[in-house]
N, C-alpha and C positions, 0 to 999 in steps of 0.2 A: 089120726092126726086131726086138731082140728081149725087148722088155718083157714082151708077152703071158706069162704062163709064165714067167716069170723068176723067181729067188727072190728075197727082197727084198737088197740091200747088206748086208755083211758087218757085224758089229759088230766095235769091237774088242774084245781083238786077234784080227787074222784074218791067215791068209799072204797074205805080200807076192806072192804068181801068184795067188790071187784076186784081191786088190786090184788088178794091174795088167790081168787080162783084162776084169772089168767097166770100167776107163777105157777101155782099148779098144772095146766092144762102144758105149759110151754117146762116142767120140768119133767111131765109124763111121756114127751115124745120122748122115742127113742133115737141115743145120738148115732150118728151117721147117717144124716137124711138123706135123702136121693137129692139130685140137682133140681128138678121139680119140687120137689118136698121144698127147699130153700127158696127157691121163684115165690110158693104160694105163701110160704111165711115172712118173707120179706112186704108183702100187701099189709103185714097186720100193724108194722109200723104207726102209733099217731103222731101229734104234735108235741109232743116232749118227750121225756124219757121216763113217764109212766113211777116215778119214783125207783128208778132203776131198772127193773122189769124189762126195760127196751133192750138193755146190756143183757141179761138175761135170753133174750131173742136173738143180738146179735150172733152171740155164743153158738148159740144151736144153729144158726144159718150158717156158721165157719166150720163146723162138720160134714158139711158137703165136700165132692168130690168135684175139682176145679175141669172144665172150666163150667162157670154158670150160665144161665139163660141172661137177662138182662132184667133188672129189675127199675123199679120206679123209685126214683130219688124221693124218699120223705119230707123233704123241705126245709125251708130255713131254720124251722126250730130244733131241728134234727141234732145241732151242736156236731158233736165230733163223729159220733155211729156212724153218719152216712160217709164220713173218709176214712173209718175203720173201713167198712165193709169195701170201701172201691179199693183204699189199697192190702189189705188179705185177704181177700173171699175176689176180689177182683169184678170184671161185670160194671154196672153203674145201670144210668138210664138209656132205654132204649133209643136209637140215634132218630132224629127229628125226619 
């Protein structure tokens, strides 16, 4: 896996061989990640949606097994992912 350590998704715009190695690296996990596995991939999140790529992340974090650890809300620029992910994957930000 290689979320641990990753830096987060590229904002735009960013080169089209980062964009295509992070689909790579997030289409080579394997699905059904642990609930951890989903905590550490949810960090890799950035400021947009990475020209889709982000959905691609989502995806692979809703293959966890409920319920999750609490992860860190992405941010305003997040659009809609961040209330995918609180309402199917459930979780959100850790409480203050």
């Amino acid at each position: 896996m290689t979320a641990p350590g990753s830096p987060p998704l590229a904002a735009r715009p960013a080169p089209a061989e980062d964009i295509d190695r992070r689909e790579r690296q997030l289409t080579a996990i394997s699905r059904r990640v642990t609930s951890e596995e989903a905590a550490a991939l949810a960090t890799c999140f950035g400021p947009d949606d990475c020209y889709g790529v982000a959905w691609t992340l989502v995806h692979l974090i809703e293959t966890a097994p409920h319920p999750v650890p609490p992860w860190e809300h992405p941010g305003p620029e997040a659009g809609d992912r961040a209330e995918v992910l609180r309402g199917r994957w459930g979780g959100g930000p850790p409480a203050a």
